[in-house]
C-alpha positions in Angstrom: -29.0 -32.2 -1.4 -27.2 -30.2 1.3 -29.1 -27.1 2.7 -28.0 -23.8 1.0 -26.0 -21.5 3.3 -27.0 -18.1 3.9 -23.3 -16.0 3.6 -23.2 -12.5 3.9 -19.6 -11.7 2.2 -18.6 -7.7 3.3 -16.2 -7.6 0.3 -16.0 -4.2 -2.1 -13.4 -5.4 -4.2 -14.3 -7.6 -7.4 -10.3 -9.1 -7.5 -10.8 -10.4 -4.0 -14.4 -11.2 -4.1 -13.5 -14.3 -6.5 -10.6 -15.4 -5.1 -12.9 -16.1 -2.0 -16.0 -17.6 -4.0 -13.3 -20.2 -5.7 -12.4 -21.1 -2.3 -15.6 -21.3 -0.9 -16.6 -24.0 -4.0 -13.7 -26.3 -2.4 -16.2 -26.9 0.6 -19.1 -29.1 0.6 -21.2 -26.0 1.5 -23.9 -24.9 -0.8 -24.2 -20.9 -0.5 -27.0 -18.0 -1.1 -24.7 -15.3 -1.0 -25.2 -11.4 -0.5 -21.9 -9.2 -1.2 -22.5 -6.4 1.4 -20.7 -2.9 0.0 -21.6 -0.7 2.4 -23.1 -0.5 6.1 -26.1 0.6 5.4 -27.0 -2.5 3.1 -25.2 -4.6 5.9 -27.8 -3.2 8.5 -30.5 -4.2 6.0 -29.6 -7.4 5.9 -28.2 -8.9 9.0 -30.5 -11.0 10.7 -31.0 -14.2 12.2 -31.1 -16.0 9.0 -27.7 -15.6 8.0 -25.5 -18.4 8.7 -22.2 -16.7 7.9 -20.6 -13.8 7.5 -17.3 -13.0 6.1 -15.5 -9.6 6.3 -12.7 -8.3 4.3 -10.5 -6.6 6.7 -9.5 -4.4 4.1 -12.8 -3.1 3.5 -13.0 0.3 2.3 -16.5 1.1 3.8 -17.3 -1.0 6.5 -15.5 -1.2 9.9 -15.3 -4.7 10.6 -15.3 -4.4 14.6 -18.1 -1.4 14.0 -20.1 -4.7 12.5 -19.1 -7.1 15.0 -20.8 -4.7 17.2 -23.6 -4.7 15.2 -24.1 -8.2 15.7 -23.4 -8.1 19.4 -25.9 -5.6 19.9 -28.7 -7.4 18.0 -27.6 -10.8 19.9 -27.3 -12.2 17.3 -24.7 -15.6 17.4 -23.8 -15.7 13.8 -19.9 -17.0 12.9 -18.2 -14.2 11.9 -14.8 -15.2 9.8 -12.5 -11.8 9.2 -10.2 -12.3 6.4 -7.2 -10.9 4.6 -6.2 -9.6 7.7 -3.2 -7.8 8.4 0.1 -10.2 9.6 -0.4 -8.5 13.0 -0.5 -10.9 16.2 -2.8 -7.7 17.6 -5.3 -7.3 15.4 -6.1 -10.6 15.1 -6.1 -10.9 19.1 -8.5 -7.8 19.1 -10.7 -9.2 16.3 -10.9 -12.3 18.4 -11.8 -10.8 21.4 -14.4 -8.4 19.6 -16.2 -11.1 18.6 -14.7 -12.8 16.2 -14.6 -16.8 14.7 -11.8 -16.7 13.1 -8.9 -14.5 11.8 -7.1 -15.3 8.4 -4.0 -13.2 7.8 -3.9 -12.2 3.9 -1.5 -14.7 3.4 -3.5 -17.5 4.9 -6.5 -16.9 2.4 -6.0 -21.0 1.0 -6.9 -22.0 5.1 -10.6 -20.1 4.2 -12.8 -23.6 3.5 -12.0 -25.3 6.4 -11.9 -22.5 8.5 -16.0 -21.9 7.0 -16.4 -25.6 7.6 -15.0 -25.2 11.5 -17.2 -22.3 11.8 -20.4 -23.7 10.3 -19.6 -27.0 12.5 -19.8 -24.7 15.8 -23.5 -23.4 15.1 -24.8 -27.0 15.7 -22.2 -26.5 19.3 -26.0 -26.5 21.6 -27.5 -29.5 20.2 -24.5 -31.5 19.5 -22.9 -34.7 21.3 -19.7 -34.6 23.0 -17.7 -35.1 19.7 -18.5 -32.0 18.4 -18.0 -30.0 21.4 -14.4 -31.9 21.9 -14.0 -30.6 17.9 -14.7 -27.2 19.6 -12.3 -27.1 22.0 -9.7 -28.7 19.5 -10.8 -25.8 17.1 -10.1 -23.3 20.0 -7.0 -24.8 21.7 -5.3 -24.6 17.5 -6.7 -21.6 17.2 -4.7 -20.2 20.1 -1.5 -22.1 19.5 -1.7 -20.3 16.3 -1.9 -16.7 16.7 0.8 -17.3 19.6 2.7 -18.8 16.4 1.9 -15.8 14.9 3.1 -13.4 17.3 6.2 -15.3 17.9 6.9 -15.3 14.2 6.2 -11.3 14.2 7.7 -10.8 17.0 11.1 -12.2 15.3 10.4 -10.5 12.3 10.2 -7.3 14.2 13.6 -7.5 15.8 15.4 -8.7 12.1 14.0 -5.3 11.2 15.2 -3.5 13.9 18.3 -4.7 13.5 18.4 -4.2 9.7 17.4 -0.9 10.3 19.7 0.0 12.6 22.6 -1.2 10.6 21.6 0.6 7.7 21.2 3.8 9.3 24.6 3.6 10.8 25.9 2.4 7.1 24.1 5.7 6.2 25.7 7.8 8.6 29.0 6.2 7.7 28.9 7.0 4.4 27.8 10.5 4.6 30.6 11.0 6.6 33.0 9.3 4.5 31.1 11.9 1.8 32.1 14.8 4.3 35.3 14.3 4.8 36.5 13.5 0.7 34.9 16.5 -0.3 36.8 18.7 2.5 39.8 17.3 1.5 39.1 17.6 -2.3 37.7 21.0 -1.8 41.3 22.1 0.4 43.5 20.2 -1.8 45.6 22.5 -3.3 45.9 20.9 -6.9 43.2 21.7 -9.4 40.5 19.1 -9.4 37.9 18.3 -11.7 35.3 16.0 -12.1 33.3 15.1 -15.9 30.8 12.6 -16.5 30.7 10.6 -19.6 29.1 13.4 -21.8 31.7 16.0 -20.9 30.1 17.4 -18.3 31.9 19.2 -15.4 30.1 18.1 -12.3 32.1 18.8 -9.6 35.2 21.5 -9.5 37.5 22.6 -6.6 38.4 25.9 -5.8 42.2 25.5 -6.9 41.0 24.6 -10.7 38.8 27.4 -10.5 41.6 29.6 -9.4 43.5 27.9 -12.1 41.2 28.2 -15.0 40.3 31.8 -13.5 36.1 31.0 -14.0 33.3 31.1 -12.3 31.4 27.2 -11.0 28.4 28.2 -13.2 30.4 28.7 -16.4 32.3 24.9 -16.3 
């Protein structure tokens, strides 16, 4: 019978919360969990008998690197997993550098049981053969070609936007000018112009019809 897992899981929402207890049954882990709501029940219950914490990066009441600080200033080496993560090359980077195991973009959520069995593979890292610690560096070295992946892939992303943006706002500026310039020459033409919708409606009249019909805008 494998030994139970002590997770803390900093998750407030009840949609996301069982999306990652489903995933966490896909590993061969058995786990005592805690779901952690607020900072003041995750100070209660940190410690060095916790094997593994998650974090939901979108958190509505805990700062995740406020509680990887936490856990740095306690010394305490516990795995720390951030997930649902933004699809920022950065913030992953920063949560990595703050202290962080691992990073899962929200996307990424499916990678979550073998990223928990990585994780819970390292805290054996001190006592282990030269296997494991060649896993580690394996772990570390994919881990890196990743979020370069990442960046890559957000970096081109971020251009395609650019670029889309840009040539929509000059599509935009085009138009309003094409706008401009047919209403000037609607609103000079000398003929009697007017538009009506469907219903009847006038919507749009020129000074020569109103000259012509001898009314005010507001009446038609």
């Amino acid at each position: 019978m494998a030994v139970p897992i002590n997770l803390l899981l900093l998750c407030d929402s009840a949609r996301e919360s069982e999306k990652i207890l489903s995933l966490l049954y896909e590993t061969e882990f058995t786990f005592v969990i805690e779901q952690i709501k607020n900072e003041k029940d995750y100070l209660a219950k940190i410690n060095s008998a916790v094997n593994l914490v998650l974090a939901d990066y979108q958190h509505q009441n805990i700062d995740i690197f406020q509680a990887l600080q936490i856990l740095q200033e306690n010394e305490l080496d516990i795995p720390f997993i951030v997930i649902n993560g933004s699809n920022n090359a950065r913030d992953a980077v920063t949560c990595i550098k703050t202290g962080a195991t691992e990073y899962i973009a929200t996307n990424e959520l499916q990678t979550l049981p073998s990223a928990v069995t990585l994780a819970l593979d390292i805290i054996d890292l001190p006592k282990c053969d030269v296997y494991d610690v060649e896993k580690c560096n394996t772990y570390l070295t994919d881990l890196h070609q990743r979020l370069f992946s990442q960046a890559t892939e957000l970096k081109k992303q971020r251009q395609q936007r650019q670029t889309e943006s840009s040539r929509r706002e000059k599509v935009e500026a085009a138009l309003k000018k094409s706008e401009k310039q047919l209403r000037m020459l609607i609103t000079k033409n000398p003929d009697g112009i007017v538009v009506v919708d469907k219903q009847g409606v006038v919507r749009f009249i020129n000074p020569a019809a109103l000259k012509l019909f001898n009314r005010k805008e507001e009446e038609l």
